[in-house]
C-alpha positions as CSV (number, residue, x, y, z in Angstrom):
1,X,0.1,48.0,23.9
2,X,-3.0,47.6,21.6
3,X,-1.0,45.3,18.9
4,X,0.4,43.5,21.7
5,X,-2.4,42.4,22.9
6,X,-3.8,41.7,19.6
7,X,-0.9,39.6,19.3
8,X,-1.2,37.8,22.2
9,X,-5.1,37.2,21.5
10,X,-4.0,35.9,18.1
11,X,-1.1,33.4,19.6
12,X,-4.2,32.1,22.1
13,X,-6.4,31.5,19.6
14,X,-4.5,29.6,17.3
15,X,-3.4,27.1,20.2
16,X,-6.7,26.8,21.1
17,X,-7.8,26.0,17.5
18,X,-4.7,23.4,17.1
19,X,-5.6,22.2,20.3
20,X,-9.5,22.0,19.2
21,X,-8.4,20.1,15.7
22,X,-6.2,17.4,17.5
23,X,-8.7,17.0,19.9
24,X,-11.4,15.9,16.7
25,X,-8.6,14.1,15.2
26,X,-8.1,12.2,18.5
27,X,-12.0,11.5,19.3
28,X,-12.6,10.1,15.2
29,X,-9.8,7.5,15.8
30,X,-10.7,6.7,18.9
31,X,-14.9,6.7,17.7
32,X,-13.5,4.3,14.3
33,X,-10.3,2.7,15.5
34,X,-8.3,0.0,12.6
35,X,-10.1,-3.0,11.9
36,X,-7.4,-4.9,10.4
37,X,-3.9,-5.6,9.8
38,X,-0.9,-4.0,9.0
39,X,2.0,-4.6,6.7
40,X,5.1,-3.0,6.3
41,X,5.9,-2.6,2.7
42,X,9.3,-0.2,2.6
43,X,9.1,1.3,6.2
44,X,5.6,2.2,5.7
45,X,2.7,0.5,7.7
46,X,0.2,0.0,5.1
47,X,-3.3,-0.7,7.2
48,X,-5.6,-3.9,5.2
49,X,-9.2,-6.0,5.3
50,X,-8.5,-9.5,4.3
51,X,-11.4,-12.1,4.6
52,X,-12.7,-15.1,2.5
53,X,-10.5,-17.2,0.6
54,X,-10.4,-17.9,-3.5
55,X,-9.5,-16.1,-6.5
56,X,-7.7,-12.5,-5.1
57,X,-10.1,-9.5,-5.2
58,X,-8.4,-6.0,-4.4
59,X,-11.0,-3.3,-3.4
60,X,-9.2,0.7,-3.9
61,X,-11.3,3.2,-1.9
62,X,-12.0,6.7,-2.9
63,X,-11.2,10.3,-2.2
64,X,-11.3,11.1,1.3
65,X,-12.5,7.3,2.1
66,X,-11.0,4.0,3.9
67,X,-11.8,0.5,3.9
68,X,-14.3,1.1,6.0
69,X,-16.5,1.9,2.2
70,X,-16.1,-1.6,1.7
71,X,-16.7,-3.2,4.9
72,X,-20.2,-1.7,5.2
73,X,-21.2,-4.7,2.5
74,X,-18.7,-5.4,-0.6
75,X,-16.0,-7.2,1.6
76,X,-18.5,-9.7,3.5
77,X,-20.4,-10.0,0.1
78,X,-17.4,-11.1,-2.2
79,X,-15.7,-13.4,0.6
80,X,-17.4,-16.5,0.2
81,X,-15.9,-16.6,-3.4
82,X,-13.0,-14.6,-3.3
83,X,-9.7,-13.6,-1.2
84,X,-11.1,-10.3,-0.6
85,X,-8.3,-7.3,0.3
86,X,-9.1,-3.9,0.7
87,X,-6.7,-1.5,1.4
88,X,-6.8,2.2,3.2
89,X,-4.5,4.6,0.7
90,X,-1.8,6.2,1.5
91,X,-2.7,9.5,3.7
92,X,-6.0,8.0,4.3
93,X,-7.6,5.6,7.4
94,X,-4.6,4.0,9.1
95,X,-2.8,3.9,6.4
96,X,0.3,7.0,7.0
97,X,0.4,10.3,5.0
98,X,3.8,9.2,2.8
99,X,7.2,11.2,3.1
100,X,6.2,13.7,0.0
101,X,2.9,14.8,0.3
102,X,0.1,14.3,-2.5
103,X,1.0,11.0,-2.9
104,X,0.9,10.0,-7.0
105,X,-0.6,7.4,-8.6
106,X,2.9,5.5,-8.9
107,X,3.8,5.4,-5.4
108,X,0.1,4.6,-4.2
109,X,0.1,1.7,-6.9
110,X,4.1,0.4,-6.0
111,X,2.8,0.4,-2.4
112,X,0.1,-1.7,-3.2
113,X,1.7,-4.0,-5.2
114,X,4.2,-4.6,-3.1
115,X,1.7,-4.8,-0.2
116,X,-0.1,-7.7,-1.6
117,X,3.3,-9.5,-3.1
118,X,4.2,-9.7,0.7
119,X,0.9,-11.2,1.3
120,X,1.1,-13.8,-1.4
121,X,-1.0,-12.6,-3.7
122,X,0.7,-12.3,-7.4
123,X,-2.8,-11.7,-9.3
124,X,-6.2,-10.5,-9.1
125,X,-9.2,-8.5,-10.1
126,X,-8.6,-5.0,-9.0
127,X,-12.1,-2.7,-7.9
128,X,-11.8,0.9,-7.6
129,X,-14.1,3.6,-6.5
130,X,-14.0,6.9,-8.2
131,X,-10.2,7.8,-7.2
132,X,-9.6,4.5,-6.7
133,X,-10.6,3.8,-10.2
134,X,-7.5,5.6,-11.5
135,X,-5.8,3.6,-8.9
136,X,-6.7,0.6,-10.6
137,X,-6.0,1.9,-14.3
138,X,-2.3,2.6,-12.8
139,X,-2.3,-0.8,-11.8
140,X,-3.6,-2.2,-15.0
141,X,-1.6,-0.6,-17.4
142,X,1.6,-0.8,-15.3
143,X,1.4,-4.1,-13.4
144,X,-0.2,-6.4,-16.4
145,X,0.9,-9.3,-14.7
146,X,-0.7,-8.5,-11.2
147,X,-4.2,-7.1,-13.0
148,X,-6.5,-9.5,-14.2
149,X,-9.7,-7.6,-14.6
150,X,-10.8,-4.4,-13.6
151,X,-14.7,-3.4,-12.2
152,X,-14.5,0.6,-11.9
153,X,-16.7,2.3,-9.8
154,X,-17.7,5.8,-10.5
155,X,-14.0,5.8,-12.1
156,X,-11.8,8.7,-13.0
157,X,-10.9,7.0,-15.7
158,X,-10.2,9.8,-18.1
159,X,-9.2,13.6,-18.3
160,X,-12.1,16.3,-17.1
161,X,-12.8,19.7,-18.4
162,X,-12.0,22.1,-16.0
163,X,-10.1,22.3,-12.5
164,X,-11.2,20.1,-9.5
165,X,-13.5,22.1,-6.6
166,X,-11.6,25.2,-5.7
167,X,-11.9,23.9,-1.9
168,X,-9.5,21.1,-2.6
169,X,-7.3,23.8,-4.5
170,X,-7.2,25.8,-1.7
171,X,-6.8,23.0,0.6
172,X,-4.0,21.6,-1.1
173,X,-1.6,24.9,-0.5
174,X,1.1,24.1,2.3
175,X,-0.2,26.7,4.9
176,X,-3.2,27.8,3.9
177,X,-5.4,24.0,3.6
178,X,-4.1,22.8,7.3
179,X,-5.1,26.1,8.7
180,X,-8.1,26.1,7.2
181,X,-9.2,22.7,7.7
182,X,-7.8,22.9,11.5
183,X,-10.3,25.3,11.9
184,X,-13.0,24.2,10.2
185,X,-12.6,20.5,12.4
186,X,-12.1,22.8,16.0
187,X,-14.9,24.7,15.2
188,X,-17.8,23.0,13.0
189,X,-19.7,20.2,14.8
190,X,-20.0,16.3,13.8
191,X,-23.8,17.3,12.0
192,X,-21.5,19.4,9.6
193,X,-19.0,16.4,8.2
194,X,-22.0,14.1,8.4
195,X,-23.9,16.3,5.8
196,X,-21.5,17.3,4.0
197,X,-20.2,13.3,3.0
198,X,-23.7,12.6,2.6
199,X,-23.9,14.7,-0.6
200,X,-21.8,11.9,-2.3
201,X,-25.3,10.2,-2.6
202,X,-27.1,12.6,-4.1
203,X,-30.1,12.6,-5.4
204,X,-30.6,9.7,-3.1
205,X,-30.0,9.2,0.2
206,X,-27.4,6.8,2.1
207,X,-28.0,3.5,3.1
208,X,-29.4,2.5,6.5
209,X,-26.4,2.9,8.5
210,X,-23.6,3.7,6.6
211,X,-22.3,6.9,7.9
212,X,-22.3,5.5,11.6
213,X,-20.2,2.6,10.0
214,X,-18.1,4.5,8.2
215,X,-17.0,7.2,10.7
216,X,-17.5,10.2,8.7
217,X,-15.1,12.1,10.8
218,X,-12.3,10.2,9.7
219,X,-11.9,11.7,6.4
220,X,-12.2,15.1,8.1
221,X,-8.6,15.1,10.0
222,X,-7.1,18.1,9.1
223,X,-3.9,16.6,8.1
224,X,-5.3,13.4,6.3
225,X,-7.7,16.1,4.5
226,X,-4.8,18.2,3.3
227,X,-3.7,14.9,1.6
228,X,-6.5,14.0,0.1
229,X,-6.8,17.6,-1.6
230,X,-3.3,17.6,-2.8
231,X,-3.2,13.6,-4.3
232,X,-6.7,15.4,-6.0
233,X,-4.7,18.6,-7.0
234,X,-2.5,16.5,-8.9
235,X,-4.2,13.5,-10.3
236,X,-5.2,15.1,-13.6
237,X,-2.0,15.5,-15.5
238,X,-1.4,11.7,-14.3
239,X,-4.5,10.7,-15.4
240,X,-3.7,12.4,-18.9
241,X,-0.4,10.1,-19.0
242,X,-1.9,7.0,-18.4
243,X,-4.9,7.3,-20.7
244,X,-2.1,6.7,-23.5
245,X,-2.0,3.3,-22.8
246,X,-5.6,2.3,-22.4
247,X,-5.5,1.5,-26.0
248,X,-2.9,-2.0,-25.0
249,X,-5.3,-2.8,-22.3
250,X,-6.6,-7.0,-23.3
251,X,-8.6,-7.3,-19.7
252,X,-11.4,-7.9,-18.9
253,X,-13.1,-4.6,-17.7
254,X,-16.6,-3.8,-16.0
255,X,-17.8,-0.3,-15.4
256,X,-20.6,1.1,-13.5
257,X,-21.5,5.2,-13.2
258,X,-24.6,7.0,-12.0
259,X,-26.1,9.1,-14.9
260,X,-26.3,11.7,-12.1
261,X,-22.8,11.8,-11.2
262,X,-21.5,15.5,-10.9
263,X,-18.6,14.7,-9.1
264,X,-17.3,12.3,-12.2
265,X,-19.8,12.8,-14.5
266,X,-20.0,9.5,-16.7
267,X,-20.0,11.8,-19.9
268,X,-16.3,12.7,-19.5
269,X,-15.1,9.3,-18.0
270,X,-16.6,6.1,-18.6
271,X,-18.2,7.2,-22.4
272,X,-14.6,8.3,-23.4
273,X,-13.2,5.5,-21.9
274,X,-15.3,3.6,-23.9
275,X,-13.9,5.0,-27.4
276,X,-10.2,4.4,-27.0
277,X,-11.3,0.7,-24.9
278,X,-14.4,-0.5,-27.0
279,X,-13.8,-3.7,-26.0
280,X,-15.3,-3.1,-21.7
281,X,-18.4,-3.4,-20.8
282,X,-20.4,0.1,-19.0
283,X,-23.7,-0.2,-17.2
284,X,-25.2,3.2,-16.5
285,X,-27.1,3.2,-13.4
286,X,-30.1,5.6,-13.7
287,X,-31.5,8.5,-11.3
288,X,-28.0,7.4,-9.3
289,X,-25.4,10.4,-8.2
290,X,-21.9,9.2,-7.1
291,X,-22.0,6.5,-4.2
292,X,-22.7,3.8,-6.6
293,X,-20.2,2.2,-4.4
294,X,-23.1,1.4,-1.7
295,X,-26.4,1.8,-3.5
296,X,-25.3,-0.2,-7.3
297,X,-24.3,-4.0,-5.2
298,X,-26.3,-5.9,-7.4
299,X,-24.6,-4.1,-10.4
300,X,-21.2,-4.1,-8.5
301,X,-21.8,-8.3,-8.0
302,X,-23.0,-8.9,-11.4
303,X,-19.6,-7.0,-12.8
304,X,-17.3,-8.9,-10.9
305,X,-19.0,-12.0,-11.8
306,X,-19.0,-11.3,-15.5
307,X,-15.4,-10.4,-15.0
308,X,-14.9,-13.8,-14.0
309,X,-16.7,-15.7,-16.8
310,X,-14.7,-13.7,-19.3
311,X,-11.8,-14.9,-17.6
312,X,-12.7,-18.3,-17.4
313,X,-13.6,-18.4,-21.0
314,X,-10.5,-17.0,-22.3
């Protein structure tokens, strides 16, 4: 009798916690809802920003992020000179989880490819934020024709020492991530997730209204999260197959890193990157942790300008 009520107290709670999750799920979509288009590229409704008009700039978010990074000031920025297009990922925003989960570099880059062939756009000047970085490097070295320069943002540009956090290890595993993630999303409050993105800023603190723009609970989903972990669990070995061809790319190429970066420390990225591509251009940002992607704009802006010159003058 004991064990079957035990049971039954188990089989409650669980509903109640799937319940609880969907119910967070539900209230950050409805809280951030899309705020652009969609295309269909193969089936797959991939969500997009597109403002301004000009030379194309594509703008490739980061772990756990959305185009809603870009929207808080790079988009409006860049438009008055440029097409500007910024896409949510695969398994991340509005943008669907794809039929094999931990979407790889490949797929993510054929999707956007295709994506922005549909809309017209046959080159441009590809921006990526630290996952997104690699993004763009997939991009560079595998779509020459599409990539015309490259500003990388906080890139994972190279391979790291080490295994990524043992949280996204854990959360990547098929039963135990969602399980744990539901729970932590039924049961941990919105102050949680907002502290716990803020970090990316570290030592310094996010700008003015970012994380109500943003809609920190977003990257939080319990599904979408799952993702996240597992395209993280498996980017290294990727990232040790494209850095072979670094050596053929001719583009131009910006970077900017925090020298405070512990999340992709600029020592084992953009300074290795440096040796085997001598020819790009790195400006270390001082006392700056990770979310160069809000607090370095007049870095970001002056990359993507000199980007442009290069290319003008080649």
């Amino acid at each position: 009798m004991l064990w079957f009520t035990l049971g039954g107290v188990m089989v409650c709670l669980a509903c109640l916690t799937v319940y609880r999750a969907r119910k967070f799920t539900e209230k950050a979509e409805r809280d951030t809802p899309p705020i652009g288009q969609f295309i269909d590229v193969e089936g797959v409704p991939v969500h997009y920003v597109k403002q301004g008009s000009g030379p194309a700039l594509v703008m490739l978010h980061g772990a756990g992020g959305h185009v809603k990074d870009f929207t808080f000031d790079n988009v409006a920025r860049f438009a008055k000179d440029f097409t500007v297009i910024a896409f949510d990922r695969p398994g991340h925003g509005y943008t669907p989880i794809l039929e094999n989960p931990g979407a790889s570099l490949a797929q993510q880059a054929h999707l956007i490819e295709r994506a922005l062939d549909k809309l017209g756009i046959q080159n441009a000047i590809i921006m990526g934020f630290s996952y997104g970085g690699s993004l763009a490097l997939h991009l560079a070295t595998h779509y020459k024709e599409l990539t015309k320069g490259l500003v990388l943002i906080s890139a994972v540009s190279m391979p790291w020492p080490g295994n990524i956090h043992l949280n996204y290890r854990i959360m990547s595993k098929p039963v135990i991530g969602p399980a744990l993630m539901a729970v932590s999303t039924a049961y941990f409050g919105d102050a949680f997730f907002r502290a716990n993105y803020a970090t990316v800023f570290d030592p310094r603190n996010a700008p003015n209204g970012y994380l109500d723009h943003v809609g920190v609970n977003m990257s939080a989903r319990f599904k979408f999260f799952v993702e996240n972990a597992r395209q993280l669990n498996n980017l290294r070995p990727q990232v040790v197959e494209q850095s072979n061809l670094y050596s053929k790319l001719d583009i131009p190429i910006e970077l900017i890193h925090g020298d405070l970066d512990t999340s992709v420390p600029v020592q084992f990225h953009a300074k290795e990157f440096l040796k085997i591509v001598p020819h790009a251009n790195l400006v270390v940002v001082e006392n700056m942790g990770h979310g160069t992607h809000q607090l370095a704009i007049p870095q970001i802006e002056a990359a993507v300008y000199a980007v442009v010159d290069r290319l003008n003058n080649t």
